[in-house]
Kinemage of the C-alpha trace (Angstrom):
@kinemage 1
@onewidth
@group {chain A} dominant
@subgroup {mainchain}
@vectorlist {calphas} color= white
{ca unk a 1} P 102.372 2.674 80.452
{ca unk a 2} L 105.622 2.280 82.442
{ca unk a 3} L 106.638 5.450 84.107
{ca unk a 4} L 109.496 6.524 82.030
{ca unk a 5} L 113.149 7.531 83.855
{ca unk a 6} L 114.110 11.123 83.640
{ca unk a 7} L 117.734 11.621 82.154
{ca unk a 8} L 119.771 13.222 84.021
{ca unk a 9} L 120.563 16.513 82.126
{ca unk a 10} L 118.520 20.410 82.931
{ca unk a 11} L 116.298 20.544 80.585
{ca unk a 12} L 114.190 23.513 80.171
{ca unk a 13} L 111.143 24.773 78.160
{ca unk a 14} L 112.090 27.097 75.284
{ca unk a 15} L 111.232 30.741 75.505
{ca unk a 16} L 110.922 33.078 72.133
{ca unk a 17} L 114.006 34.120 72.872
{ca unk a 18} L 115.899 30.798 72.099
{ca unk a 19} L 114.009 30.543 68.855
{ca unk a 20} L 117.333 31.911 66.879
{ca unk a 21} L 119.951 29.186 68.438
{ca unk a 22} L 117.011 26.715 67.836
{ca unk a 23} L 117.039 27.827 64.000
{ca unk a 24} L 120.469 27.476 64.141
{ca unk a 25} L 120.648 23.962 65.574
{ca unk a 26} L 117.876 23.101 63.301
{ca unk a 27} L 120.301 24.124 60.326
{ca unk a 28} L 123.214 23.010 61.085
{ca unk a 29} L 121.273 19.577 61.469
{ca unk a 30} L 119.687 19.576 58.191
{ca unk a 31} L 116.445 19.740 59.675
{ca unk a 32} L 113.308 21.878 58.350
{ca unk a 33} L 112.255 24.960 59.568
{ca unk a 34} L 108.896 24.758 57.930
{ca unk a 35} L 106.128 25.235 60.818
{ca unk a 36} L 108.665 25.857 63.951
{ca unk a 37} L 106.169 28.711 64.891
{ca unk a 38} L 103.941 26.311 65.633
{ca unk a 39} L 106.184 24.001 67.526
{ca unk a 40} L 106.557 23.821 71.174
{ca unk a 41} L 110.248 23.212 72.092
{ca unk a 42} L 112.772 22.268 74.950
{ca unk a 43} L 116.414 22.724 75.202
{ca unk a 44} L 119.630 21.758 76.866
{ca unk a 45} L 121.370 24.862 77.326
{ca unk a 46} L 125.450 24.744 76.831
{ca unk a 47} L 127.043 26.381 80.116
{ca unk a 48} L 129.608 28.491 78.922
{ca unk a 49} L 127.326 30.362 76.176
{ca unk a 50} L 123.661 30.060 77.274
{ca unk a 51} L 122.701 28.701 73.827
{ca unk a 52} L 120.920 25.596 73.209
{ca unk a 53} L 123.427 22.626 72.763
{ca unk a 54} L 120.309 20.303 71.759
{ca unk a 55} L 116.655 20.685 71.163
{ca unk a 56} L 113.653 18.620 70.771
{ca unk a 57} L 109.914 19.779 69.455
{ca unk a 58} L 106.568 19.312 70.149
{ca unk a 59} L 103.299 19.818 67.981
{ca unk a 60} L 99.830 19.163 69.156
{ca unk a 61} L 97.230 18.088 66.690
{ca unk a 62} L 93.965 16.471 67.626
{ca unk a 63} L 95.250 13.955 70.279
{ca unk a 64} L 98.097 13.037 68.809
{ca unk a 65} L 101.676 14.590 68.707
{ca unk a 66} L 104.477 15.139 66.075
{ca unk a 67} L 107.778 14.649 67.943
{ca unk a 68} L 110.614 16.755 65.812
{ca unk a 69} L 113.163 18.856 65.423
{ca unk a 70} L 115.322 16.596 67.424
{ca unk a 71} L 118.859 17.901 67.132
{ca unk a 72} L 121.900 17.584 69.052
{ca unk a 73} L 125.225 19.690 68.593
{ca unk a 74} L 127.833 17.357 67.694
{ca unk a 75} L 130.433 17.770 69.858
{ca unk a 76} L 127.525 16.548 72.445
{ca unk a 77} L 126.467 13.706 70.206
{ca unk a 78} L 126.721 10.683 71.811
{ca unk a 79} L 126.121 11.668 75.483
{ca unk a 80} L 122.251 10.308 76.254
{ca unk a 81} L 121.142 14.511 75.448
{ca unk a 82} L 119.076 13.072 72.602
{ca unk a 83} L 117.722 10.095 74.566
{ca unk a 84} L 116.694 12.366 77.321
{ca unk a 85} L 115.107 14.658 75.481
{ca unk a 86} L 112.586 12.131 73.219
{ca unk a 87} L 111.539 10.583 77.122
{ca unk a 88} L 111.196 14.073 78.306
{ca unk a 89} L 108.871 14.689 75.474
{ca unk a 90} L 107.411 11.232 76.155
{ca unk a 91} L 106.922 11.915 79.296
{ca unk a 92} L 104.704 15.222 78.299
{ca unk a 93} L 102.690 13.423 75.846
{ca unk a 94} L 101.603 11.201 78.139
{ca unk a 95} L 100.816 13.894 81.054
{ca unk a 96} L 98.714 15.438 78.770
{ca unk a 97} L 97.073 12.113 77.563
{ca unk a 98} L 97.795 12.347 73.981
{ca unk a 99} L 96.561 8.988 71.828
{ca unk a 100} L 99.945 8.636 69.624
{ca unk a 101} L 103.325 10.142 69.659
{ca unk a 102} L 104.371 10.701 65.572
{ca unk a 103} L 107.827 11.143 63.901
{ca unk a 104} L 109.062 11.241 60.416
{ca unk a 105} L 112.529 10.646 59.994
{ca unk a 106} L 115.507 10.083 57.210
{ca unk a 107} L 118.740 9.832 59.368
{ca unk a 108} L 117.633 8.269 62.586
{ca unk a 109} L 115.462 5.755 61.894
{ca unk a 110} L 117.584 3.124 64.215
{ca unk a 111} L 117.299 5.384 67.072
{ca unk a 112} L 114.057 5.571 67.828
{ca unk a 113} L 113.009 1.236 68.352
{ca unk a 114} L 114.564 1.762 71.477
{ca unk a 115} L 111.730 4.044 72.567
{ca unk a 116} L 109.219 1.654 71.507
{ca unk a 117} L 108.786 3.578 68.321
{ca unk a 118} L 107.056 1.477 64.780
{ca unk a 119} L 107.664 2.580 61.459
{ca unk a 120} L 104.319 2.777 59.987
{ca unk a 121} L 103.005 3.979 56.433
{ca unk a 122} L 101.890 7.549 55.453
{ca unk a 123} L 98.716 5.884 53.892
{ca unk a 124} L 97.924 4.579 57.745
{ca unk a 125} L 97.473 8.569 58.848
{ca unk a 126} L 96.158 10.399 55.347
{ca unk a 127} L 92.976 11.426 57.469
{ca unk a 128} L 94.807 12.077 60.614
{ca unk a 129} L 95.306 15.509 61.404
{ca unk a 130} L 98.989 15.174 62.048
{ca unk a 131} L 99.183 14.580 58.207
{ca unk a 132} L 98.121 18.212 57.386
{ca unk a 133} L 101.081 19.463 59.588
{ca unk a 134} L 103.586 21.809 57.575
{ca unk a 135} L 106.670 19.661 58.922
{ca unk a 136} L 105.165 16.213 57.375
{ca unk a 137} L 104.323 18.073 54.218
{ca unk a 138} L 108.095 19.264 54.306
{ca unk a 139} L 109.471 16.223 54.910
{ca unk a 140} L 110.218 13.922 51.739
{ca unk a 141} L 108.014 11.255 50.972
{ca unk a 142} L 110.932 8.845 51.389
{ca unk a 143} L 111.028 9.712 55.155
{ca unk a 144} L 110.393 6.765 57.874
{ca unk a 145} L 106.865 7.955 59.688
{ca unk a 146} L 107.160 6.387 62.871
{ca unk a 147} L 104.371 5.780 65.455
{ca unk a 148} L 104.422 5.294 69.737
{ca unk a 149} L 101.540 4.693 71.124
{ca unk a 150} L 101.199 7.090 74.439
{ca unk a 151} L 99.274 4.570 76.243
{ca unk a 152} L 101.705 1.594 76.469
C-alpha cells in the first residue's frame, strides 16, 4: 500500500467528553446515532469554542473496519477536513493491519472513489461480521456499502 499523506489539520482522538458535540455533529448531519458507544472517534476541534468542527468514526469487527460517522460542520465544508480525516482513519486501519476498510453511505457516495473506495453489494458481506454492526442495520437498505481494501 502507498503510504498515505497526512492532511494538514490537528486532529485528535476523541475523549468521552466530546461524545455530546459528536452527537450533535452527528445530528445536525443526518447521521445515526445507533451504536456510537461502540465507535472509536477523532475530531477537528474549532478554535474559538473547543467543540468538534468535524468528526470521523471507527469500528473494529473481526479484521475489518466500518468507517462512519463522517461529518463536517458546514461552514467548514469544503476545506480538505473531511478528506483528512477518512486518510487519517486510513492510515489507522492499516497500522493496525485490518483486511478491509467498510462504509455505507446515501449522500456521499462520489466522495469516497477518490480514496480508492468500491461500491460493493450487501449480499457480498451477509456473513461478515461488519454486517451484524448496529450502524449497518440502521442504515437503509438503499445505502451505497462501499469497500477499500487496507492492503493496496
Amino acid at each position: 500500500m502507498k503510504e498515505i499523506i497526512q492532511p494538514l489539520v490537528s486532529i485528535e482522538k476523541a475523549s468521552l467528553r466530546d461524545i455530546n458535540g459528536i452527537k450533535a455533529l452527528l445530528t445536525i448531519s443526518d447521521l445515526t446515532l445507533a451504536g456510537i458507544e461502540e465507535t472509536e472517534f477523532w475530531i477537528v476541534r474549532d478554535k474559538t469554542n473547543k467543540m468538534p468542527k468535524a468528526c470521523i468514526g471507527l469500528e473494529t469487527h473481526d479484521n475489518d473496519g466500518l468507517l462512519r460517522s463522517v461529518a463536517v460542520k458546514k461552514e467548514y465544508q469544503k476545506t480538505g477536513i473531511g478528506s483528512g480525516l477518512v486518510l487519517h482513519v486510513m492510515q489507522v486501519a492499516k497500522e493496525r493491519k485490518l483486511r478491509n476498510l467498510y462504509l455505507l453511505t446515501m449522500t456521499a457516495r462520489v466522495f469516497f472513489p477518490r480514496f480508492r473506495f468500491v461500491q460493493i453489494t450487501r449480499a457480498s458481506v451477509e456473513k461478515e461480521a461488519i454486517s451484524k454492526s448496529r450502524e449497518f442495520e440502521a442504515c437503509s437498505e438503499t445505502s451505497t456499502l462501499m469497500k477499500f481494501d487496507v492492503s493496496q
